[in-house]
Residue, then its C-alpha position, 0 to 999 in steps of 0.5 A: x579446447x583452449x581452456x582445457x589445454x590452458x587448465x592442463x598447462x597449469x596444473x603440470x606447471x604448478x604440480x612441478x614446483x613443488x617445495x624440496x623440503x617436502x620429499x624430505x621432511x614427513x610433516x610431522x614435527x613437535x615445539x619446545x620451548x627453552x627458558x633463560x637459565x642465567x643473567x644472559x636475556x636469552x630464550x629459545x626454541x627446539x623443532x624437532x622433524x621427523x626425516x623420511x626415514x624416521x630419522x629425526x632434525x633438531x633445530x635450536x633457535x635463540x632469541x636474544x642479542x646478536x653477536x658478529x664475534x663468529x662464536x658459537x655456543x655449545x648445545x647439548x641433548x642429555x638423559x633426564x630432567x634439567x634440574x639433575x646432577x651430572x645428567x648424561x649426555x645424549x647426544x653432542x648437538x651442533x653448536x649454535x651460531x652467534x651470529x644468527x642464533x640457530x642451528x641444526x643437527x641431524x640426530x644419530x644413535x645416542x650415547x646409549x645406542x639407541x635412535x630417537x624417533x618421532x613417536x618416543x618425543x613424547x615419553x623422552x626424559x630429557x633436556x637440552x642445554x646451550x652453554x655459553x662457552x665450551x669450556x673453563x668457567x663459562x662453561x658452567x654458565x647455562x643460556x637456555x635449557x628445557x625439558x622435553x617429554x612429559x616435564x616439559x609441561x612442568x615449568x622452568x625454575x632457573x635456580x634449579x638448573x644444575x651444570x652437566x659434567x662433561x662427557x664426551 
């Protein structure tokens, strides 16, 4: 009787810790990597979570130098493949951190309307960039980009690159 006693204690002690996380988050979630797209050593990562709900996290990681200056770097989500011209902006995402090189953002509509969700990651013609400033001449200058969808499976060709237009 006192092991069974025991064995329940336990099983409601360890059922009730339980990670927050995983009440908010579906599971389902999908990696991309992003490629040095100028003379700055960095490279990185986008996690894309699906929210219960449907909705979905973007999460940008860096690796590269560090900086303690408090400066973030513009990140952008835009409509087609890294190499055209002027591609729109889908969506402004959070700038991310110098100091810790991350960031997240919770998607909302894009700039055509329409909410991205889990299931379109993997048909989406789009790509992300993370600029070095958010404007004057280092805004042209692109840390990390890559593409999403099925031309993210294309390799990554730095001289390729073209600078967005800003839009928003």
């Amino acid at each position: 009787m006192k092991r069974l006693l025991l064995l329940l204690t336990l099983s409601i002690g360890l059922g009730s810790c339980s990670d927050p996380e995983d009440k908010y988050y579906t599971g389902r979630s999908l990696e991309v990597d992003l490629f040095q797209a100028s003379t700055y050593a960095y490279k990185g990562k986008v996690e894309f979570k699906e929210v219960v709900g449907g909705s979905l996290e973007l999460a940008l990681r860096m690796d590269g130098a560090k900086s303690y200056t408090g400066d973030a770097f513009p990140a952008h989500l835009h409509f087609g493949s890294y190499d055209q011209a002027d591609a729109p902006i889908a969506q402004v995402l959070n700038p991310v951190s110098s100091n810790i090189l991350e960031s997240t953002t919770l998607l909302g509509p894009l700039s055509d309307g329409k909410n991205l969700k889990f299931d379109d990651l993997v048909v989406f013609d789009g790509h992300i960039k993370i600029h070095l400033a958010n404007e004057g001449p280092d805004y042209s200058v692109i840390l990390v980009a890559g593409n999403l969808g099925p031309k993210s499976k294309l390799g990554f060709d730095p001289n390729q690159i073209a600078v967005c237009g800003k839009t928003f």
